[in-house]
GUKOLDREN-43272 format. One record per residue (C-alpha): residue number from 1; residue in one letter; x, z, y. Coordinates in nm, 3 decimals, padded with zeros to 5 digits. Last residue first. Layout:
<sites>
dovex:vexse:east:up:north
NUM:a:X:Z:Y
...
</sites>
This chain:
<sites>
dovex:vexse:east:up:north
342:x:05.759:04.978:-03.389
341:x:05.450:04.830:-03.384
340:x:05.293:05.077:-03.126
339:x:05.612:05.021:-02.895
338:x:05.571:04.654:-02.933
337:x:05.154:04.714:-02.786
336:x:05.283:04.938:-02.527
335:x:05.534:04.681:-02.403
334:x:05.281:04.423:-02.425
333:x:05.000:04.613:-02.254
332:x:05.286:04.726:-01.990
331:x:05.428:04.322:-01.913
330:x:05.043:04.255:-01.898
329:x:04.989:04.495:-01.630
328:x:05.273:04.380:-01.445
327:x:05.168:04.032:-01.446
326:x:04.846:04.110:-01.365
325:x:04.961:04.339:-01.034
324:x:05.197:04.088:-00.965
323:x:05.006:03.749:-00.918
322:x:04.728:03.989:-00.726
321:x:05.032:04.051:-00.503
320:x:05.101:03.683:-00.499
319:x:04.726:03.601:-00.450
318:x:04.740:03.812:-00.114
317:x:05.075:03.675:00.000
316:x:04.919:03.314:-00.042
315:x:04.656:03.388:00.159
314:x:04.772:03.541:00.482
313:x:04.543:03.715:00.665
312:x:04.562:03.686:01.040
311:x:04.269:03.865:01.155
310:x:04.059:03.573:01.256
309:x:04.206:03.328:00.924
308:x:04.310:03.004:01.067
307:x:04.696:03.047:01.104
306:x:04.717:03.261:00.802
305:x:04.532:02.982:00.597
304:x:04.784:02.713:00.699
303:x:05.033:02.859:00.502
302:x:05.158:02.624:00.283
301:x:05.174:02.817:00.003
300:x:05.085:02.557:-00.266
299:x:04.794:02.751:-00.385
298:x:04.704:02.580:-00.766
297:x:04.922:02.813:-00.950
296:x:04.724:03.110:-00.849
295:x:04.458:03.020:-01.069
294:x:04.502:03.181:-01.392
293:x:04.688:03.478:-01.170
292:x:04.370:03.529:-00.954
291:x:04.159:03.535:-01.295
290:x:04.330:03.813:-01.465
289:x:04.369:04.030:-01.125
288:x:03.996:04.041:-01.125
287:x:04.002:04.339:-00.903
286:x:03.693:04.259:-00.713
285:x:03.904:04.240:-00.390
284:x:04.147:04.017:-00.560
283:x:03.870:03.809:-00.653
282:x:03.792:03.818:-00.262
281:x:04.106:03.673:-00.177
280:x:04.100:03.427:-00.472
279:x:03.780:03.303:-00.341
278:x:03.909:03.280:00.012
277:x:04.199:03.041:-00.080
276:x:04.075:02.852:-00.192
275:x:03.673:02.808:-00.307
274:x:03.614:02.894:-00.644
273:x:03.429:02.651:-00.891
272:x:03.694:02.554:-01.095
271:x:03.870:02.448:-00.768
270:x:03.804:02.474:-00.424
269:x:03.981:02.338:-00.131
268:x:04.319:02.212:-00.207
267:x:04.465:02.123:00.132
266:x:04.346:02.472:00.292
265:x:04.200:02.405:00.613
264:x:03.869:02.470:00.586
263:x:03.839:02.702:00.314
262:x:04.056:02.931:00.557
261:x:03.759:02.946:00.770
260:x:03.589:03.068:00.493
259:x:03.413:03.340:00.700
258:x:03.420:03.603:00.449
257:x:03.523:03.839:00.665
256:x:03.830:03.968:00.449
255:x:03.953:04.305:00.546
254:x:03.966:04.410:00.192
253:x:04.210:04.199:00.090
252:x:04.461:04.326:00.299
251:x:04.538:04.602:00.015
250:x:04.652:04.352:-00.221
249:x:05.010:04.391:-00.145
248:x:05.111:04.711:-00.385
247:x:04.763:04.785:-00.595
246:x:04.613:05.170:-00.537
245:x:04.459:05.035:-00.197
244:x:04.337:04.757:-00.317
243:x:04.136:04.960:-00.615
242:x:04.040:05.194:-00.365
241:x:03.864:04.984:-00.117
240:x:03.690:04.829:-00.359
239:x:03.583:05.215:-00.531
238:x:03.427:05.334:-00.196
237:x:03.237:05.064:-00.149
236:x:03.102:05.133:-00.505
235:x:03.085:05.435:-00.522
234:x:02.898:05.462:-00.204
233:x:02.608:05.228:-00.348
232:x:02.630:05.359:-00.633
231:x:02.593:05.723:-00.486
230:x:02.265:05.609:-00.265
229:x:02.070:05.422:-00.577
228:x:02.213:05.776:-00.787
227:x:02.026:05.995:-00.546
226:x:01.726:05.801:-00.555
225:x:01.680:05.843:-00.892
224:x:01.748:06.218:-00.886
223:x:01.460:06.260:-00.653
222:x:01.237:06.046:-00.810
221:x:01.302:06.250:-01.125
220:x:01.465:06.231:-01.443
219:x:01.377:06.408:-01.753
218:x:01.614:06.688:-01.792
217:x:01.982:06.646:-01.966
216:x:01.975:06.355:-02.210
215:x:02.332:06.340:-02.362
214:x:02.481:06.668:-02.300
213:x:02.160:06.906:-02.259
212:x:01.994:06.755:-02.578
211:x:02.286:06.791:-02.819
210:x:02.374:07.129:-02.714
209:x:02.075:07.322:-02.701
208:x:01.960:07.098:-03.004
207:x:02.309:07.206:-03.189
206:x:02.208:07.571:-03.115
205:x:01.898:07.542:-03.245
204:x:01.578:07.615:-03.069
203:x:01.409:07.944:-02.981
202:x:01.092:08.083:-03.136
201:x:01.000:08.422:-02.933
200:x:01.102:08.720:-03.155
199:x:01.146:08.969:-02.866
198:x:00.895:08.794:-02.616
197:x:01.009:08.901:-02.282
196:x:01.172:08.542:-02.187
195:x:00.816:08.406:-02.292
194:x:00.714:08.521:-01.976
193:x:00.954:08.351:-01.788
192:x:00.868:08.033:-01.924
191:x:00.498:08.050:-01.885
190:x:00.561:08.147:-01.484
189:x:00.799:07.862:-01.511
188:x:00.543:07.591:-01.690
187:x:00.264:07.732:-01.463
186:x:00.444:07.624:-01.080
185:x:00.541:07.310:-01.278
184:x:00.167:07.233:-01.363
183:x:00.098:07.364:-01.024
182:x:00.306:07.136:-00.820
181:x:00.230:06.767:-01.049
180:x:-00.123:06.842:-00.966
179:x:-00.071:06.924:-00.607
178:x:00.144:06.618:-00.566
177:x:-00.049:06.456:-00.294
176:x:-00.326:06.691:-00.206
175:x:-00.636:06.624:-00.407
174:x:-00.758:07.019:-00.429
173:x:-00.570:07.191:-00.750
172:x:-00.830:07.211:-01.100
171:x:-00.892:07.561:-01.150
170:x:-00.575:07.700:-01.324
169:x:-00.564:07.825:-01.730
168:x:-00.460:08.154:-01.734
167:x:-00.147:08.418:-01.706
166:x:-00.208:08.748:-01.744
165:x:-00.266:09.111:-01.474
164:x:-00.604:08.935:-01.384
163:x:-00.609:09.025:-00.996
162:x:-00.207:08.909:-00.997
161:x:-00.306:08.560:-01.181
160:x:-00.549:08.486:-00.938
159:x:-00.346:08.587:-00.623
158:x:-00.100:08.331:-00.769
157:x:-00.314:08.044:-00.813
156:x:-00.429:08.113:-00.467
155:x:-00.065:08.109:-00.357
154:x:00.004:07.785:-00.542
153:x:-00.216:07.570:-00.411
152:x:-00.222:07.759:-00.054
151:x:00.091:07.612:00.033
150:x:00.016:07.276:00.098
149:x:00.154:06.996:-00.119
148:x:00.409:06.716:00.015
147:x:00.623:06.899:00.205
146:x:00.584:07.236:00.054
145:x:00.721:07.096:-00.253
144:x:01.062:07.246:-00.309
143:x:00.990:07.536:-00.439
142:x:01.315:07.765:-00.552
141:x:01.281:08.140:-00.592
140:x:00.937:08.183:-00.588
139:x:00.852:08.579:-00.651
138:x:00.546:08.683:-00.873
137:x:00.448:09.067:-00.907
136:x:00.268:09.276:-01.142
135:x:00.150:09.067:-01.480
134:x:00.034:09.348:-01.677
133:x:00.159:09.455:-02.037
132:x:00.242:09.784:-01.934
131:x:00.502:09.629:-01.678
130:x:00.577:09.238:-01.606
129:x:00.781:09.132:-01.330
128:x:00.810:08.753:-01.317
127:x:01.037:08.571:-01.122
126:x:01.009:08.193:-01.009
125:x:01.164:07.869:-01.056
124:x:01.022:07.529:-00.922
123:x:01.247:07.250:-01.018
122:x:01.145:06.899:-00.841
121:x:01.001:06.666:-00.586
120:x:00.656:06.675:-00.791
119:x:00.709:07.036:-00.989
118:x:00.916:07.072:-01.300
117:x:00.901:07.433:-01.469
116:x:01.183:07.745:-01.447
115:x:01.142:08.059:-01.575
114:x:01.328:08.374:-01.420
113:x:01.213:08.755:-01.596
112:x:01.195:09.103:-01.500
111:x:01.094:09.382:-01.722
110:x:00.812:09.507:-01.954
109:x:00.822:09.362:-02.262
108:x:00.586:09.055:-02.305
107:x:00.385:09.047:-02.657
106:x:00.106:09.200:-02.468
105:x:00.095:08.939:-02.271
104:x:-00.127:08.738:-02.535
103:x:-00.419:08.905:-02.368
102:x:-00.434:08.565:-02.164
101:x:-00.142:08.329:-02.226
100:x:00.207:08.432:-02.365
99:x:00.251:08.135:-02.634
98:x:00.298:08.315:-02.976
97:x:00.067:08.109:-03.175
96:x:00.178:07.841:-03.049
95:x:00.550:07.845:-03.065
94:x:00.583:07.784:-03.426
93:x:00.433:07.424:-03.351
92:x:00.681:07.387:-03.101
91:x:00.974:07.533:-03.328
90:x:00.902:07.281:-03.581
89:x:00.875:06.951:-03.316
88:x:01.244:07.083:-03.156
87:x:01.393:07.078:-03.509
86:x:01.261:06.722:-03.570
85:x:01.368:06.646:-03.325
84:x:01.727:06.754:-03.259
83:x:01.815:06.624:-03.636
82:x:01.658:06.276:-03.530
81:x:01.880:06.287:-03.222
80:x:02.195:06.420:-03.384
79:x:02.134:06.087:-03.637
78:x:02.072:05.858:-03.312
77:x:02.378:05.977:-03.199
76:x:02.643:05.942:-03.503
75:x:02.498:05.590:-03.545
74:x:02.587:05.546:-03.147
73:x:02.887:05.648:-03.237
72:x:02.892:05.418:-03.517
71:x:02.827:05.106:-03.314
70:x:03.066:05.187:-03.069
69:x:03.341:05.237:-03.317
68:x:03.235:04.898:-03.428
67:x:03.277:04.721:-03.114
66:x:03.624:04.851:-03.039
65:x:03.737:04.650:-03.362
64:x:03.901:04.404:-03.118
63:x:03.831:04.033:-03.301
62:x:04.045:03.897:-03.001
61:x:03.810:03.667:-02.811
60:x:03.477:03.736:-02.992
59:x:03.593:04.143:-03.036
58:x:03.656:04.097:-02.655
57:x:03.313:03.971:-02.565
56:x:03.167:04.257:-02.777
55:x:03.383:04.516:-02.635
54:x:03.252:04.405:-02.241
53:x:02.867:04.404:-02.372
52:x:02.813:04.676:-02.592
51:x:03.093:04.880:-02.339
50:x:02.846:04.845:-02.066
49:x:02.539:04.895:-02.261
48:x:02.676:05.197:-02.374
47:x:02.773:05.288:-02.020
46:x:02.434:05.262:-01.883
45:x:02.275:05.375:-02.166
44:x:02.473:05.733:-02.126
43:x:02.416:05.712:-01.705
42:x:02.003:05.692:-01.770
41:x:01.992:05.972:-02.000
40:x:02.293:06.227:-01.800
39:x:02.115:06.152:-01.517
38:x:01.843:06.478:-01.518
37:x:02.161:06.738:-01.560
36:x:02.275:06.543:-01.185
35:x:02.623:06.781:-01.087
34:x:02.763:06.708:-01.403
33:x:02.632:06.417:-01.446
32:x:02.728:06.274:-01.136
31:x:03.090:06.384:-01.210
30:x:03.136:06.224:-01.568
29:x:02.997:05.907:-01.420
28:x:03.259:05.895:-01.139
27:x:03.494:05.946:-01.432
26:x:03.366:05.640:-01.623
25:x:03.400:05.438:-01.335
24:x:03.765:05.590:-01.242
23:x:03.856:05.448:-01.629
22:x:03.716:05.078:-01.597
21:x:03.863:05.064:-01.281
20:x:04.275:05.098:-01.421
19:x:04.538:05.241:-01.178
18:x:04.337:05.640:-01.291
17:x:04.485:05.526:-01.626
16:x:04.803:05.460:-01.510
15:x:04.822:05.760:-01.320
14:x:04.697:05.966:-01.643
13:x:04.967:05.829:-01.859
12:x:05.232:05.870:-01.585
11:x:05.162:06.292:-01.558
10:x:05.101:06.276:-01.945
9:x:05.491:06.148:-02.035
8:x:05.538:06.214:-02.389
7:x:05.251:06.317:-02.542
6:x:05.047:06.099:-02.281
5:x:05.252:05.813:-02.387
4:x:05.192:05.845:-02.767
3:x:04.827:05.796:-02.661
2:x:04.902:05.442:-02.565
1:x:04.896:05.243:-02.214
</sites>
């Protein structure tokens, strides 16, 4: 698979690489952080680590020079990260003195304005209405917290703020679990809306905008962690069953019990460490077309395997698809690779 191939044949270049795991991985990770801003942090180690780990193994095999475009991306990263800093730590400290707290609302336009702060189970975003430099009316859009902390938190905070016409420090919240955690966020988007109607309000740089909201996104949550647990988990059944079903012949892998009833009847047993024929089976499962075809040479077909197996799986027509599908692949890498040459 080369890039000249997706100039001249894009359709097969893409259904080659959606064939390959390593490729539908990296788009599943694409889509969670698309729809997960506060992932973005923990999926961008994850897949540098990844590729630290799988490009440095093949640069020891092969001396692949994969490994050092890694390193200076992540160069090129740390760089944007220093730039994004130091930019974000200067418009902070400009920020200060025009903050929009007590009779700092005069600053504030009149108008309406959505801010957005981070309560315990997440975002809390309100409107602001602000008119002859009074605080007038409040709305909660999104609270998500009325599980966890009672209402009146954030009401009487409110009520407070409406008899004072500005925004103030809060009393500190009753012990409710979260309340602390509620109100902070509740006072970050009432803070953040406000400083919507400040004309000359300090605002970052467009490269921070960017750089920040495509590789680290919002601080992650519990919520968001548990939402990727459940989506690797699903991903990951999901993506087995895939693979086999993308590969000709390897698709009955996946009903494999596991039982290694098979084990006990096949003449060879185990070797290298993996038992036969179930091993293979569930190598072929994994993907690890590679390996099945190293060791494929030590089934002698007999058969016996499809006679024991519960659901009738036949071993050596597993390993032979597996036998394909990596001899295939390799027939394409070397193609590709002669093609390059040429």
């Amino acid at each position: 698979m080369t890039w000249s191939r997706l100039l001249r044949d894009p359709l097969g270049y893409i259904w080659v690489a959606f064939n390959t795991r390593g490729v539908r991985l990296l788009f599943y990770a694409l889509l969670v952080a698309i729809l997960f801003p506060s992932s973005r942090y923990i999926l961008m180690a994850t897949a540098v680590l990844t590729l630290a780990v799988v490009w440095f193994q093949e640069y020891r095999k092969t001396g692949s020079a994969k490994i050092f475009y890694l390193v200076t991306a992540i160069f090129l990263i740390k760089i944007g990260y220093f730039i994004s800093y130091y930019d974000v730590k200067s418009v902070e400290e400009l920020r200060i003195n025009k903050r929009p707290w007590g009779a700092a609302i005069s600053q504030v336009q009149d108008g309406k304005y959505i801010g957005e702060g981070q309560g315990y189970r997440g975002p809390v975003k309100v409107e602001v209405e602000v008119k002859k430099n009074r605080i007038i009316s409040i709305r909660t859009i999104e609270y998500s917290d009325l599980i966890s902390v009672l209402d009146n938190q954030v009401d009487a905070f409110k009520r407070e703020i409406l008899g004072k016409g500005m925004l103030e420090r809060p009393s500190q919240p009753e012990m409710y679990r979260g309340a602390t955690d509620t109100l902070t966020g509740y006072v970050n988007a009432i803070e953040s809306a406000l400083a919507k109607g400040i004309p000359d309000f300090p605002q970052y740089s467009l490269f921070s905008r960017i750089y920040f909201n495509t590789f680290i996104g919002q601080a992650p949550d519990r919520v968001t962690l548990n939402t990727l647990a459940i989506l690797f988990a699903a991903f990951m059944v999901f993506e087995y069953a895939l693979q086999s079903m993308l590969t000709p012949g390897t698709g009955r892998s996946i009903n494999c019990y596991n039982c290694a009833s098979c084990v006990g009847v096949c003449p060879v047993k185990e070797v290298e460490g993996v038992q036969m024929p179930m091993g293979l089976v569930l190598l072929t499962r994994l993907g690890d077309y590679d390996r099945v075809m190293e060791l494929s040479k030590y089934c002698v077909g007999c058969g016996r395997c499809a006679c024991k197996c519960p659901i009738g799986n036949s071993g050596p027509m597993v390993i032979s698809a597996a036998y394909q599908a990596a001899r295939k692949k390799k027939l394409q890498q070397s193609l590709g690779a002669g093609k390059e040459t040429a």
